[in-house]
N, C-alpha and C positions, 0 to 999 in steps of 0.2 A: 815543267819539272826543273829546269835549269835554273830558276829564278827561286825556288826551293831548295835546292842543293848550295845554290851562293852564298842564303841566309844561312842554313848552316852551318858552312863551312866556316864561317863569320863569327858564327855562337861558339864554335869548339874553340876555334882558337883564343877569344873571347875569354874563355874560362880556363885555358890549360894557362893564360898569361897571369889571368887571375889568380887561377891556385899557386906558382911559381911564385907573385907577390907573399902568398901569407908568410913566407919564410923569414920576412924580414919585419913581420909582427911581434914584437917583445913587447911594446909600451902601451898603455893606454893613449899617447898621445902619437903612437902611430897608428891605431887603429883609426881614434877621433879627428887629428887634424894632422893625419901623416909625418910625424915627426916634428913639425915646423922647420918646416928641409925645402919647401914648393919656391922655386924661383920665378918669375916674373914669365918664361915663356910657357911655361907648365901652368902656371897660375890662368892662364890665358887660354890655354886648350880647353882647362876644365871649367874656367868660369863660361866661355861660348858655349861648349858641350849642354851643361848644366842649365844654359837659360835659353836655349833653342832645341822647345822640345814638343810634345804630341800639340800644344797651347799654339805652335808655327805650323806643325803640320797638316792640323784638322782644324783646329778652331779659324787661324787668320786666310786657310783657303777656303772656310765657309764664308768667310767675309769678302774674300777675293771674288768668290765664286758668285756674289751677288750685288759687289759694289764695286767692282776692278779696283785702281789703286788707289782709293779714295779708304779700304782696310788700312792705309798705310799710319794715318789717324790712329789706331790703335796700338800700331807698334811703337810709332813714338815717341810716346808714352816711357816707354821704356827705355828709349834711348836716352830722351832728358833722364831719368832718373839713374841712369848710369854714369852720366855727365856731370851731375851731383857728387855721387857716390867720391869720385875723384877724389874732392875734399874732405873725406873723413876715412879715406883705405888706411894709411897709415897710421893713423887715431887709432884705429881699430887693432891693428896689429901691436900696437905698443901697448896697448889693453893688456894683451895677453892672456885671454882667459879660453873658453872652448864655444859655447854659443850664445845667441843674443839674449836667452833668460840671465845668463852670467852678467850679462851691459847693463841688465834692466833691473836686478837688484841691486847692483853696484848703484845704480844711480836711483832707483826708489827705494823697492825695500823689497820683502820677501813671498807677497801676496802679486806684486809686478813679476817676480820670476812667475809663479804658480798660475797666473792668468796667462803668459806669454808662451807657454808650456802647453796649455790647455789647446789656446787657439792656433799654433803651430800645428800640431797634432792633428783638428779640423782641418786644417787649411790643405799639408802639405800632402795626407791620406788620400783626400781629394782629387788630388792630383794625379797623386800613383794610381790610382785605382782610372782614369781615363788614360796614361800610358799603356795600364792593360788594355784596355777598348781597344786604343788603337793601334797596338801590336796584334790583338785577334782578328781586327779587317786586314791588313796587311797579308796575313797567310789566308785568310778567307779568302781575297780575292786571286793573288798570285795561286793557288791551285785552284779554282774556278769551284771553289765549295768542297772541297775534297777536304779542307780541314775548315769547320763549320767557325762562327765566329766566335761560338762559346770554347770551344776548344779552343781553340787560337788563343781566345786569353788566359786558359790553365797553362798552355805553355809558356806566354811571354812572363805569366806573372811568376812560374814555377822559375825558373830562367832566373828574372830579377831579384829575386829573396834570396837565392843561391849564392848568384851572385854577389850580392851586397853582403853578404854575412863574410864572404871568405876572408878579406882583409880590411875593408871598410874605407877610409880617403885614401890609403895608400893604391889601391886598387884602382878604387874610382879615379883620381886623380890623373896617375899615369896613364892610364886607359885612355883618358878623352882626350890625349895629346894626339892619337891615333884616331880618335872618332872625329877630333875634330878640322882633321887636313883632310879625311876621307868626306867629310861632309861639305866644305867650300867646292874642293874640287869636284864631285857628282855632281852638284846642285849647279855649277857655272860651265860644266860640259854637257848636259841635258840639253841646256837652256836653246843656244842654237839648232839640234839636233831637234827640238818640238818644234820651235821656228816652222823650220822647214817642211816636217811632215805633215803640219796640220794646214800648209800652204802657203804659207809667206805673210808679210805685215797687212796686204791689201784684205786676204780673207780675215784676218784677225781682230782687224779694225770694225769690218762689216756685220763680226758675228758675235762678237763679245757681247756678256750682260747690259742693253740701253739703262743707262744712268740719267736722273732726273736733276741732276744738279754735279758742277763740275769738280766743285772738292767734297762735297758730302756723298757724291753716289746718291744712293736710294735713301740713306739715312736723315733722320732729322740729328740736332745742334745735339739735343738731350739722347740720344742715341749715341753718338759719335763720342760724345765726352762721358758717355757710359759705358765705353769701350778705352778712350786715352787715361781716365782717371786711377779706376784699379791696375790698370798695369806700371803707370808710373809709380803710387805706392810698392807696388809689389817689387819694383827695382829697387827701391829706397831703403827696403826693410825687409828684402830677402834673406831669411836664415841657412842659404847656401851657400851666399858671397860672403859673408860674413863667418862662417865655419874658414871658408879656403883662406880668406884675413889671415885667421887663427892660424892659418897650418902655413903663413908665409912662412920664409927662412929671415926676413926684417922688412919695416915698415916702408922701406924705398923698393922694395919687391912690388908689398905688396900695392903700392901706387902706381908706379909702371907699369902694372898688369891692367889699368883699369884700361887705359890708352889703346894698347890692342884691342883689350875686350870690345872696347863701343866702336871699334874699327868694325872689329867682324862679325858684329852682331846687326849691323849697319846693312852691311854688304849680302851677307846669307838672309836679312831678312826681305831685302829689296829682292834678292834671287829668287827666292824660294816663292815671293808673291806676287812675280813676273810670270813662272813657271805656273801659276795656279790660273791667273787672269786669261794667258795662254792657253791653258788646257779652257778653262770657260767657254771659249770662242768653240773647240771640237768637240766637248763632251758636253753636250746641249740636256736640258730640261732635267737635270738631275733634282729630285726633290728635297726637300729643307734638309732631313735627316741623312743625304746623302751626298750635298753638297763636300761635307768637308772631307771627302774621298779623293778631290779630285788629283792630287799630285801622285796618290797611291794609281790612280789610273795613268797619270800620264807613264811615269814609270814603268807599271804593265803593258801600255798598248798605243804612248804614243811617242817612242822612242826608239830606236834600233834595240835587239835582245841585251848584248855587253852593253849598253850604255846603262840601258833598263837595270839589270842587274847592277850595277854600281850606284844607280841611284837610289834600287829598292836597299840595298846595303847600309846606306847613308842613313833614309831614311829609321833602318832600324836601330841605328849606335846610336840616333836620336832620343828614340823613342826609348833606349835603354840603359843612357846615357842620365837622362833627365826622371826616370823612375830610381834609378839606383842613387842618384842625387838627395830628390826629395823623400827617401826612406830612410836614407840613417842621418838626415836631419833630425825628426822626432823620435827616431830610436834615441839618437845620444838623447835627446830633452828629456826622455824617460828615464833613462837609467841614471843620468849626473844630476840634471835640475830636479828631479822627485823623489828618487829611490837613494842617493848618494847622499845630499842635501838635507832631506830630512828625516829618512829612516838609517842609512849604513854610512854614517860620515867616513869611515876607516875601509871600504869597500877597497880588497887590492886589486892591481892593476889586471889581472889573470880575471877574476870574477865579473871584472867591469868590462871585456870585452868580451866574455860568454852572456853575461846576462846583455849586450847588446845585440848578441844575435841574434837572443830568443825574443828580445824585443823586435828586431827586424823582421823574424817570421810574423807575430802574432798582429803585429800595422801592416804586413801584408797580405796576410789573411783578412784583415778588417777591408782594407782598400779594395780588393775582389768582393767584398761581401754589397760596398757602395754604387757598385757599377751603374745597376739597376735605376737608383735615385733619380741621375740624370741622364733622361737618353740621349738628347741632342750633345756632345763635346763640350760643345761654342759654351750653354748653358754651366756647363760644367764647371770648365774653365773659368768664368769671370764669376760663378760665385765662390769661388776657392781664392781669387784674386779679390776679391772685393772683401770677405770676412778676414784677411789676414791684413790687407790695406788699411781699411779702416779700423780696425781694431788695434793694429802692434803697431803701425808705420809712423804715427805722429806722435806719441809718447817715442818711440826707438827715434826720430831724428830731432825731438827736444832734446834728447843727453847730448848731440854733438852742438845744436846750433842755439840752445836757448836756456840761462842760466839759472832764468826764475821757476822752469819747471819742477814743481813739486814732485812727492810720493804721493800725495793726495791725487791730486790733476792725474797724475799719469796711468795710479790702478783706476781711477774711475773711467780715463777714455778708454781703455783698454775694454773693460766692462761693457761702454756703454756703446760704442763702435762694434763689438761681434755681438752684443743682442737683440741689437738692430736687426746686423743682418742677418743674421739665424730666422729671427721672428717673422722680415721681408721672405726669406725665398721659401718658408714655412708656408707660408700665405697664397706664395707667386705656384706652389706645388698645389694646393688643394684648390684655387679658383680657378688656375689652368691661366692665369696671366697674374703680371704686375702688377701692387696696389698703385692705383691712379695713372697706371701706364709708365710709373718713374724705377730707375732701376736702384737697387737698391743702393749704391752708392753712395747715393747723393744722402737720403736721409740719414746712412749709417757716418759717414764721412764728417758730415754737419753736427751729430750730436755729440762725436769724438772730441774734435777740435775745441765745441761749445765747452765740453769738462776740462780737456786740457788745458786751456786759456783762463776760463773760468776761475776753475776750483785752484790752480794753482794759483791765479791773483787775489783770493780773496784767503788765502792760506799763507802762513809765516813762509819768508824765502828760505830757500835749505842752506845750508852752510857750504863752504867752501870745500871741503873734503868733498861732497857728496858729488860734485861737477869738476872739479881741478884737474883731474887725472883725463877727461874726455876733452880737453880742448889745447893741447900741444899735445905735438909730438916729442917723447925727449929722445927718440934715437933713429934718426934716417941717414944713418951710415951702413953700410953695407957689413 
């Protein structure tokens, strides 16, 4: 009951902070990119928050849980692609605009917004909708069934839509400056405290998942890079990084933010999959669909009660942190990139953040409605990471890095990147496996690139307007 009471004590305050924010909602550009007020340490909270979330907690301990640190292969992924990002944060703030459809027509044309729109939308729903999942194991487990797991998701997702409506980045934002000091520290005070309980390094060493290979684990080459690949795109061409861009206070903000961010995205994710490996070695023979339980277990049962409860805390500003993120991503794409754009160009600022609320219910109700789709996370996860990779990720980092990319090139990879993967996990759903055992990735990622390159060399160059404004910065003064 005490590890029930923690979380919500957690939630109320959560939301009394939240509702206090709306007060300082007047603008549409506070609602969407919090004023463009976020300085560099704030930028930093919420970009961690944001991108360590159900995807670390369940999917990388399913991977923990059966290839020890040889999962680490798939977070890296992410780090390079953070490491990148470096060189185009500022680019992006001096853009000035609200989300990456806005990059993508600037720099293609208005079929690139309405594609970009589309598969965010896929992408990001996906996502939200396994945060639920794994906010209803979390209370399923901590009360030993007494809140079943389908319950457990009406409340985290009742919770998150709530949430996310009240002030929207303003909220979110500040918020995860608190989720996310709460979350290094649980997650690197646990760590010793499992150590110990579960017996020290000699048992740990003895009882951990046997690994058949010393950096791929259990994995094959094609496996391994079917886990590093979508998550590097999904760094590259994340439309939450790119929102918080938007909502810096100047483009040397928003560059300095990146530097933290891959500090402690570094740090929490080597922790969090020490903590998983660990618990592996104690909580023996858990099955596929249960493996990525394991940190929610350690948490439970193999950590002192206060430690436990700080970590089960952690784990939920995670998991609510990273739902509330990627929901009013595709809210704003609905209501500015579709409904602003081409039906209510004169939409005032008052209607633009109601009609985003009602958007942020009804993609939350969609996200609850997807839960079902995929049951395994892990599954979940990389194909939400793999349709939005390949499909947005290599047209979105043509506009910073390659000057011959067309409108042609760019709506066709877009196109031809998510109907790949749509058509793969279509496939990989009704035979009960992968066509030819390949994940989809690869062939979606392949045919992206192939139009990208392609169609844009065999198409007139664009004019210098269409690329000029993405490749300087003209104001990294504070």
């Amino acid at each position: 009951m005490v590890y029930l009471l923690t979380i919500l004590f957690y939630l109320v305050v959560l939301f009394a902070i939240g509702l206090h924010l709306t007060k300082r909602l007047k603008r549409k550009e506070d609602f969407l990119v919090a004023g463009r007020s976020l300085t560099a340490p704030v930028l930093v909270g919420t970009l961690l928050a944001s991108w360590i979330g159900s995807g670390d907690i369940f999917s990388v301990s399913d991977l923990s849980y059966n290839h020890g640190f040889s999962s680490l292969i798939g977070s890296s992924g992410g780090w390079l692609g953070i490491i990148i990002v470096f060189f185009i944060a500022g680019r992006v703030r001096t853009f000035g605009q609200f989300t990456v459809p806005d990059i993508m027509e600037a720099r293609y044309n208005k079929w690139a917004r309405i594609l970009t729109t589309g598969v965010t939308i896929i992408a990001y729903v996906t996502i939200v909708s396994y945060q639920f999942r794994g906010g209803g194991w979390v209370l399923d487990i901590i009360t030993g069934g007494k809140i079943p797991v389908e319950t457990g998701i009406i409340i985290i997702a009742v919770f998150v839509i709530t949430y996310t409506l009240l002030a929207g980045m303003i909220s979110v934002a500040y918020l995860d400056i608190l989720n996310g000091i709460g979350m290094i520290t649980a997650i690197l005070l646990a760590l010793p405290f499992l150590i110990q309980h579960v017996g020290g390094m000699d048992y740990i060493v003895a009882n951990v998942t046997q690994r058949s290979h010393s950096f791929l684990g259990n994995m094959t080459w094609v496996q391994a890079m079917g886990y590093f690949v979508p998550t590097l795109l999904l760094a590259l061409g994340q439309g939450n990084m790119y929102q918080r861009f938007f909502s810096a206070k100047n483009a040397k903000e928003a560059k300095k933010s990146v530097i933290g961010w891959v500090g402690g995205v570094i740090l929490l994710g080597i922790a969090l999959q020490s903590l998983a490996v660990v618990g592996s070695s104690y909580f023996k023979g858990l099955e596929a669909n249960e493996a990525g339980k394991i940190i929610i277990l350690v948490a439970h049962k193999g950590v002192p009660v206060a430690v436990g409860c700080f970590l089960l805390v952690a784990i939920v500003a995670i998991i609510i942190s990273t739902a509330n993120s990627f929901l009013l991503v595709p809210a704003t794409n609905v209501i500015r990139d579709v409904y602003q754009r081409f039906i209510n160009p004169n939409l005032p600022d008052k209607k633009m953040i109601l009609y985003s609320r009602l958007a942020v219910i009804v993609l939350g109700v969609i996200a609850y409605s997807l839960i079902s789709f995929f049951p395994r996370l892990l599954d979940a996860a990389y194909a939400a990471y793999t349709v939005y990779g390949a499909g947005i990720t290599p047209a979105l980092v043509a506009v910073f890095f390659w000057k011959r990319a067309t409108a042609s090139g760019g709506v066709l990879s877009i196109l031809g990147g998510t109907t790949v993967t749509i058509v793969w996990e279509i496939i990989n759903k009704i035979q009960g496996h992968l066509p030819f055992g390949i994940p989809a990735i690869y062939p979606a990622l392949a045919v992206s690139l192939v139009l990208l390159f392609g169609v844009s060399l065999l198409t007139p160059k664009p004019p210098p307007e269409k690329w000029r404004a993405f490749f300087k910065n003209k104001d990294l003064t504070p």
